[in-house]
C-alpha positions in Angstrom: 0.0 0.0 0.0 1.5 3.7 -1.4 1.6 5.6 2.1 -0.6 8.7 2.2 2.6 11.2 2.6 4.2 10.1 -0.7 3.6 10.7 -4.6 4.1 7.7 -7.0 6.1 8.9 -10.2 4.1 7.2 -12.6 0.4 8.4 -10.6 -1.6 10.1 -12.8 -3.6 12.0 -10.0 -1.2 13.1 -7.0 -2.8 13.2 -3.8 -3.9 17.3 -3.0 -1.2 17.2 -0.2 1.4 17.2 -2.8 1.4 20.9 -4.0 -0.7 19.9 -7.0 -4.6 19.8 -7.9 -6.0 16.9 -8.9 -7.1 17.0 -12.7 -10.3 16.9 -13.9 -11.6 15.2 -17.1 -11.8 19.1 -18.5 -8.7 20.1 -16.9 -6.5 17.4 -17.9 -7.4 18.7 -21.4 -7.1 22.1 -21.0 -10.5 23.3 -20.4 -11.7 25.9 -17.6 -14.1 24.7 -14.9 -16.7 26.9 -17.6 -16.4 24.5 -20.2 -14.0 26.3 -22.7 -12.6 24.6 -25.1 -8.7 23.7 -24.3 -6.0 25.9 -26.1 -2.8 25.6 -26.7 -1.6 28.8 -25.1 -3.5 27.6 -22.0 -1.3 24.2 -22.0 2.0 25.2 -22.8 1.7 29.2 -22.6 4.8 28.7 -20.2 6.8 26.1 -22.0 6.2 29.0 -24.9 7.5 31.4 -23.2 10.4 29.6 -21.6 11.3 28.5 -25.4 11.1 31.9 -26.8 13.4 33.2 -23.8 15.7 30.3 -24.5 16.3 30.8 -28.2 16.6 34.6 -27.8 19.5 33.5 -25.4 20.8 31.1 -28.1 20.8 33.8 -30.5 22.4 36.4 -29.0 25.4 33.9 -27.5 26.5 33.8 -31.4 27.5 37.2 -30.9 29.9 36.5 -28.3 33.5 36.6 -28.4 34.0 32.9 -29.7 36.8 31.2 -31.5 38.1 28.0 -33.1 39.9 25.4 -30.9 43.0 24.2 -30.6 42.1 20.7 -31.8 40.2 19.4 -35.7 38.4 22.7 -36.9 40.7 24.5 -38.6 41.6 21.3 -40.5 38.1 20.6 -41.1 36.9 23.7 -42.1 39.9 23.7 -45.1 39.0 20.3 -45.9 35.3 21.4 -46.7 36.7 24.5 -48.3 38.9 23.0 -50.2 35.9 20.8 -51.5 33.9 23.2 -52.0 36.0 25.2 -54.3 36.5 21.9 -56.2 33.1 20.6 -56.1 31.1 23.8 -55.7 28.7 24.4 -52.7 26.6 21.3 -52.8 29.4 19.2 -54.1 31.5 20.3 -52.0 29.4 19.2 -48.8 29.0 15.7 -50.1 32.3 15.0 -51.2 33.7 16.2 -47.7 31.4 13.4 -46.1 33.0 11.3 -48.5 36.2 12.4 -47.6 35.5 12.0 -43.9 34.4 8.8 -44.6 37.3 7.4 -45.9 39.8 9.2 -43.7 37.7 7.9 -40.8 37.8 4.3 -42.9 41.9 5.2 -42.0 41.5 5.8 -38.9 39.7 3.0 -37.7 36.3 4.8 -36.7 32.5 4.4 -37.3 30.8 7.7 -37.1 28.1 8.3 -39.9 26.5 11.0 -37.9 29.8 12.8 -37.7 30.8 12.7 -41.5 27.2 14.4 -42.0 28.1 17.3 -39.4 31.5 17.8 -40.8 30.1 18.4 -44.0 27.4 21.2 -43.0 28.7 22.3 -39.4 31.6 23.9 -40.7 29.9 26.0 -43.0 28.9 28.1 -40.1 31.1 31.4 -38.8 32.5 30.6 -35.8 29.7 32.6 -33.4 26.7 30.8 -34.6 28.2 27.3 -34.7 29.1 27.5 -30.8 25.5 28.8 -30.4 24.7 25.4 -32.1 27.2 23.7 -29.5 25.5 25.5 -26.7 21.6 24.7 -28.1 22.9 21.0 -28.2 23.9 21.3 -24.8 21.0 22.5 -23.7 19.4 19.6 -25.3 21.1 17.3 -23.5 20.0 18.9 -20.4 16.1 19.4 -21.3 15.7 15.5 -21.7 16.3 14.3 -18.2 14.5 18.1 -17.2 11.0 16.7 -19.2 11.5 13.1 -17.4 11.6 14.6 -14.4 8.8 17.1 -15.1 6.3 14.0 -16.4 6.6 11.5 -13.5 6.3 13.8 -10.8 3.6 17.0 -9.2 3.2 19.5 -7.2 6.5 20.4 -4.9 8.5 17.1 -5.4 8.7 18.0 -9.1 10.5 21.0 -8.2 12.7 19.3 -5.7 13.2 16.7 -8.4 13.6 19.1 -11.0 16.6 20.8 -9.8 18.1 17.7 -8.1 18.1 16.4 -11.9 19.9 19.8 -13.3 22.4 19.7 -10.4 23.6 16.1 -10.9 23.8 16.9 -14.9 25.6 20.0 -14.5 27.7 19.3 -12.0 30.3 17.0 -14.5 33.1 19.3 -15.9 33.5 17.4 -18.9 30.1 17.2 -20.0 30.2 20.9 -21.2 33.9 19.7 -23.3 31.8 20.4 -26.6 31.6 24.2 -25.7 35.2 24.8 -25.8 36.1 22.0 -28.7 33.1 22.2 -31.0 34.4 19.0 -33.3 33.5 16.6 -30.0 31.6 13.5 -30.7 30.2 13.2 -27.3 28.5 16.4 -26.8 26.5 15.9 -30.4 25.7 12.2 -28.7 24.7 13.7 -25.7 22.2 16.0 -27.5 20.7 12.8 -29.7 20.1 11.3 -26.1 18.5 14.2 -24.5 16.5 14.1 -27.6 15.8 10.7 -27.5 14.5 11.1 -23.6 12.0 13.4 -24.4 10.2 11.2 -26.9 9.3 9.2 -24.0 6.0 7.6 -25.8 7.4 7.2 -29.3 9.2 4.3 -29.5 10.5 4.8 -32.6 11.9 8.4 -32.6 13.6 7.6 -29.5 15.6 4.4 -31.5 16.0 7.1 -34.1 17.8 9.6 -31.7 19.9 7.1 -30.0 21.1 5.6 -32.9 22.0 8.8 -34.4 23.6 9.6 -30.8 25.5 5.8 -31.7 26.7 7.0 -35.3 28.6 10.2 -33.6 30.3 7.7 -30.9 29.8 4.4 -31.1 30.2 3.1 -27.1 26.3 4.8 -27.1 25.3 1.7 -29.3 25.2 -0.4 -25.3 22.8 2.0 -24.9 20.4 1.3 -28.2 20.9 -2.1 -27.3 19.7 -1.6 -24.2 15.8 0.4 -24.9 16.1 -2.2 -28.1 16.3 -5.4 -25.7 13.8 -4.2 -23.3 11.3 -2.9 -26.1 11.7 -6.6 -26.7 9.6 -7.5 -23.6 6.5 -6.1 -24.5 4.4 -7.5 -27.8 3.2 -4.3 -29.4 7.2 -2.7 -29.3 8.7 -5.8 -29.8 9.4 -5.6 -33.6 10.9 -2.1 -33.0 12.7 -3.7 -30.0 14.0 -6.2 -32.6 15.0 -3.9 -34.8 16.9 -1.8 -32.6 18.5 -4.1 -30.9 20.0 -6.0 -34.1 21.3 -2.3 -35.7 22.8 -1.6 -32.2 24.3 -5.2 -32.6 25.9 -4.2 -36.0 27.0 -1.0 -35.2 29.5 -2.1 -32.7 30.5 -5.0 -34.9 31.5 -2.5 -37.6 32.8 -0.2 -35.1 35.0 -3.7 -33.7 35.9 -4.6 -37.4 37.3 -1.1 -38.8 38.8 -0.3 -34.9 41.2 -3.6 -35.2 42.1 -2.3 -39.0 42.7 1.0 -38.0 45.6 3.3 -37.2 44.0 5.8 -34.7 42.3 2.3 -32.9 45.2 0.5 -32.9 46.6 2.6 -29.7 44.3 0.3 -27.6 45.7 -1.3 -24.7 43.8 -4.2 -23.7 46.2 -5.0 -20.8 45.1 -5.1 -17.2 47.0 -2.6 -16.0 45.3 0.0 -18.4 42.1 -1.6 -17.5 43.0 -1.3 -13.9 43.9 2.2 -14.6 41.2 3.6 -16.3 39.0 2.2 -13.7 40.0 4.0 -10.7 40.3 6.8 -13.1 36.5 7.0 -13.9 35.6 6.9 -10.1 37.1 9.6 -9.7 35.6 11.5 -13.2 32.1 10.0 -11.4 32.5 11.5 -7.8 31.5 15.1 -8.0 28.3 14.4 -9.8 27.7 11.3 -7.3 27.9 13.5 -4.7 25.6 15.5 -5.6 23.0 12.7 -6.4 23.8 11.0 -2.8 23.2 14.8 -1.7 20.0 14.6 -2.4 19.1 10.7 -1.7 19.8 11.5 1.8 17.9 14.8 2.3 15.0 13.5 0.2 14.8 9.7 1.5 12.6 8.8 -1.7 11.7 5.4 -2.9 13.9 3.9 -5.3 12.5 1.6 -7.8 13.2 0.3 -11.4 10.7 -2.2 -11.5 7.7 0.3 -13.2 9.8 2.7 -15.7 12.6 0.8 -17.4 14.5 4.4 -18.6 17.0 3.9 -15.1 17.3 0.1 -16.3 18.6 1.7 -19.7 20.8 4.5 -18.8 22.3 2.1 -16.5 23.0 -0.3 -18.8 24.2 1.9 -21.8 26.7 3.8 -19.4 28.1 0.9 -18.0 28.5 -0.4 -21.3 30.1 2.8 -22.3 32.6 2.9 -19.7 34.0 -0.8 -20.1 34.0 0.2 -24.2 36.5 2.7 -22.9 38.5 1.3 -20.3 40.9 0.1 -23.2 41.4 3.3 -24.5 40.9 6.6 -22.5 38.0 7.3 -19.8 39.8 10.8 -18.7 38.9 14.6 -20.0 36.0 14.8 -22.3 35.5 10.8 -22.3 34.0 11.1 -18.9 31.4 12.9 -20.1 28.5 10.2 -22.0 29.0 7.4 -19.1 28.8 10.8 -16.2 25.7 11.6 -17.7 24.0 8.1 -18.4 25.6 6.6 -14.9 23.8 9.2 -13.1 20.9 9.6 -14.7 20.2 6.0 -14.1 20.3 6.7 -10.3 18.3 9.7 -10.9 15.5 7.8 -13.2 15.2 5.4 -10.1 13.3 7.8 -7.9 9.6 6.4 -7.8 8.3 8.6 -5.0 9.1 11.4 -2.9 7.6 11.9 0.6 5.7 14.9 0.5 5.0 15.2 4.2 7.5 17.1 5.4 7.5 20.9 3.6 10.8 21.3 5.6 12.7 18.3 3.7 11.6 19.0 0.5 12.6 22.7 1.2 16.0 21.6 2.4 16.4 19.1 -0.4 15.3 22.0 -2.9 18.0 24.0 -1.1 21.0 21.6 -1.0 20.2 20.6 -5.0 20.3 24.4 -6.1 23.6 25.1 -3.7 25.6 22.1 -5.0 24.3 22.9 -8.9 25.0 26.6 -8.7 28.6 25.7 -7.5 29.2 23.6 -9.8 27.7 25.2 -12.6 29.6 28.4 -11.9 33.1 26.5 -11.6 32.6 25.0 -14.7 31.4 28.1 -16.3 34.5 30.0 -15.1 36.5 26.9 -16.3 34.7 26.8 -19.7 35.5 31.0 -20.1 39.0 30.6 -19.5 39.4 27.6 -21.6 37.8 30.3 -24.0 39.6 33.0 -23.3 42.9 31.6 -23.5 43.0 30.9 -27.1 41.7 34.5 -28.0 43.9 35.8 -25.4 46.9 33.9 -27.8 45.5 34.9 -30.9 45.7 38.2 -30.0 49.4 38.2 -28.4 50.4 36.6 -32.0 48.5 39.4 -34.2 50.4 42.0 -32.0 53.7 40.9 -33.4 55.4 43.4 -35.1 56.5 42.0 -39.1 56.4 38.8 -40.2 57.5 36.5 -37.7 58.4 32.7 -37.7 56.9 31.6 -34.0 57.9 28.6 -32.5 55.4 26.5 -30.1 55.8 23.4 -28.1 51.8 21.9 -29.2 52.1 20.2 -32.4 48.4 20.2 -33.3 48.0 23.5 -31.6 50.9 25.0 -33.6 48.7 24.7 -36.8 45.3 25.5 -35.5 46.5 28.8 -34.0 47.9 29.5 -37.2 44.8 28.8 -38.9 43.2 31.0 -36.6 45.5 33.7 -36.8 44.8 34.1 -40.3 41.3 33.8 -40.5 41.8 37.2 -38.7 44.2 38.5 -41.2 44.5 36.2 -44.7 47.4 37.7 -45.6 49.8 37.5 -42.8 53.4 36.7 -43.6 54.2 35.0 -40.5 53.9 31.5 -39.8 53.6 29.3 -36.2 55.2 26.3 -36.3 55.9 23.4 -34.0 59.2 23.2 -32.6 60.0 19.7 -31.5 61.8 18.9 -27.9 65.1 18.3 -29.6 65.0 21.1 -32.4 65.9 24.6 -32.1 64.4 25.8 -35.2 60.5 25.2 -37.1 60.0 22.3 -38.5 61.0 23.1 -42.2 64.1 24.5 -40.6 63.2 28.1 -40.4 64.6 30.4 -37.8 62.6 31.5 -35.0 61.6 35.4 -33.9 59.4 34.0 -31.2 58.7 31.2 -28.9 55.5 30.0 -27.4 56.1 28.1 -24.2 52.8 26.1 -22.9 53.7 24.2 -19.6 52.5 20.3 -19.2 53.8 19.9 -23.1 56.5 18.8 -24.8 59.8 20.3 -23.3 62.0 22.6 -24.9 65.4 23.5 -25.3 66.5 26.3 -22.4 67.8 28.6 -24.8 64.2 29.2 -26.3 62.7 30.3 -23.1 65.5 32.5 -22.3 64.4 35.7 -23.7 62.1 38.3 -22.1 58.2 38.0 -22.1 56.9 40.0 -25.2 53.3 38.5 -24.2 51.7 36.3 -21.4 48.4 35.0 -21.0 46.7 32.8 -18.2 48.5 29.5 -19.8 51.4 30.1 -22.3 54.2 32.6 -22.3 55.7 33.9 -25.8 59.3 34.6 -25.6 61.6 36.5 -28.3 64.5 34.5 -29.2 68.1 35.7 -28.9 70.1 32.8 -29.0 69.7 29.6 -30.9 73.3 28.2 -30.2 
């Protein structure tokens, strides 16, 4: 027997003592105690508003400072260029999914969803395409935020409600995509969001995941798992079927081109790096567990998996994640799918919260918005200077006087900056180029003017550093050269 201080997540009329009134055959359509017909601004006049808000935010982000990271878009955007001007516009956005197809083919990856984004992401300026980053983030965030909002009333849906935005946020690496736009896992992470919200259509949720699957395949455990429990009921089971076999091929393609690879073939399938990468993801897990065993203990709610099998799935597909990754990397922005599924699935558990006690839901409504306001501000700050470190750089090299050769110690880094630098001005005659730990000069043997010095990277020669500071910014230091003896 439900006792008479709690609220069932899947009741369809709460009990009046939990903040909510119970629904009428009118009401639950819309319709005033009068009679009127229902409306749609009546319904959702808030979830209007809410959206307009939202995309007026969106839009005005793409006007922000933004710019390019240190890591695939410059080389993606003159791949699709460089198609483009050989193809023409159309051409040119179908041959670089071709080419992304086969260089991925190379690389030992399965990511149809990704050579599609290549091909038309890039197109955008650089503002509007991290508002694209941002709106997918915030995608990622509205699916367990409509969960939440469907299986519960009154005051434990806004206890629940910001418990579930606290545990999400609270995961530094989950926001990755912000600061390097060409991540797999934050596009993945918006297909799953998606994917939650189409709670009663079977099939657009299979649709979502598996695109979320065709960015980064370790989300295929997760198909597999809504495809294998669609499975149990008759009327889904075909879809069930369905999914589940797809799911099934995807990671044997992804198995098959990862062994041919030469990006794959770094994994390790050793125990130590298993060992490794497992007390490695505890720790990537225990800020966002905290803030879910924050508010298990103030709340006290009933857990249960027995009625909704979404915490059966999320469990499942982020444990599946995580042991697809504990031969390769589970650190930085890996953490962030099996974070978010992992504890979600805790989150998704909660069948009822008491609704008694106005003091703990208060206190639990409390502790949720604390912890996810820290958090969400720490990783803010952490996400700006991430940000503004690389416009900080740009700037220091566009302040150069002449045409200077400038040395840095980040190979990959060396040629996005100078992509970046002249996007900003085309016809620059200098050039950055990666110095390596045993070289005094650029790699094509050219002297250097400056040298770019980022600590935690490949070490350099004294000599380089010994110069004064012509510019310094929160992470690197750029040094003239005097001496290259």
């Amino acid at each position: 027997m439900i006792p008479p201080d709690s609220v069932r997540s899947d009741s369809s009329e709460p009990p009046l003592d939990s903040g909510s009134v119970a629904p009428t055959e009118g009401s639950r359509d819309g319709a005033t105690e009068a009679g009127e017909a229902p409306t749609f601004w009546r319904r959702y006049h808030l979830g209007v508003w809410l959206l307009v808000i939202l995309v007026a935010a969106l839009v005005a982000s793409a006007f922000l400072p933004w710019e390019w990271s240190f890591i695939d878009d410059g080389n993606q955007i003159t791949i699709l260029r460089g198609d483009q001007a050989a193809h023409g516009w159309l051409g040119g956005i179908l041959q670089d999914m071709i080419d992304m197809y086969h260089k991925d083919r190379w690389w030992g990856l399965f990511r149809p969803s990704f050579w599609v984004f290549a091909g038309t992401f890039y197109l955008l300026p650089v503002g509007p395409a991290h508002a694209v980053r941002l709106a997918m983030v915030v995608c990622a965030i509205g699916g367990p935020l409509v969960v939440a909002a469907r299986r519960f009333t009154g005051r434990p849906r806004a206890a629940m409600l910001v418990w579930t935005l606290a545990a999400v946020v609270a995961s530094q690496q989950f926001f990755a995509g912000i600061w390097y736009p060409s991540l797999q896992e934050t596009s993945g992470l918006c297909f799953v969001g998606l994917g939650l919200i189409a709670q009663r259509r079977p099939v657009v949720r299979a649709l979502c995941w598996l695109v979320a699957a065709w960015f980064k395949a370790p989300f295929s455990w997760l198909l597999l798992a809504y495809g294998l429990v669609l499975c149990r009921r008759r009327e889904t089971r075909l879809v069930g079927a369905v999914t589940s076999l797809v799911a099934v091929a995807t990671l044997a393609i992804t198995a098959y081109m990862s062994h041919v690879g030469f990006y794959t073939g770094a994994m390790n399938l050793s125990r130590h790096t298993v060992r490794v990468n497992f007390d490695t993801s505890v720790g990537q897990l225990a800020v966002p567990l905290l803030v879910v065993v924050a508010g298990l203990a103030v709340m006290r709610p009933r857990i249960d998996v027995s009625g909704d099998p979404t915490a059966l799935v999320m469990l499942l597909g982020g444990a599946g994640y995580l042991a697809n990754l504990l031969v390769w990397k589970v650190d930085a922005y890996y953490a962030g799918p099996y974070t978010y599924l992992l504890t979600l699935a805790v989150v998704f558990a909660v069948s009822e919260v008491g609704t008694r006690s106005l003091t703990r839901l208060a206190a639990a409504l409390a502790v949720s918005a604390v912890l996810g306001g820290y958090f969400l501000f720490d990783n803010a700050q952490y996400a700006y200077n991430r940000l503004s470190a690389v416009n900080a750089l740009r700037d220091c090299v566009l302040r150069l006087p002449g045409s200077p050769v400038v040395g840095f110690n980040r190979e990959e880094a060396s040629v996005r900056l100078d992509f970046i630098v002249r996007e900003h001005r085309p016809h620059w005659g200098g050039e950055v180029t990666w110095v390596r730990p045993d070289q005094l000069t650029g790699a094509d043997g050219k002297p250097l003017r400056y040298f770019i010095n980022q600590p935690g990277y490949e070490a350099s020669d004294r000599s380089l550093t010994s110069g004064p500071v012509v510019c310094h910014t929160s992470e690197v230091s750029i040094y003239r050269v005097v001496s290259q003896s």
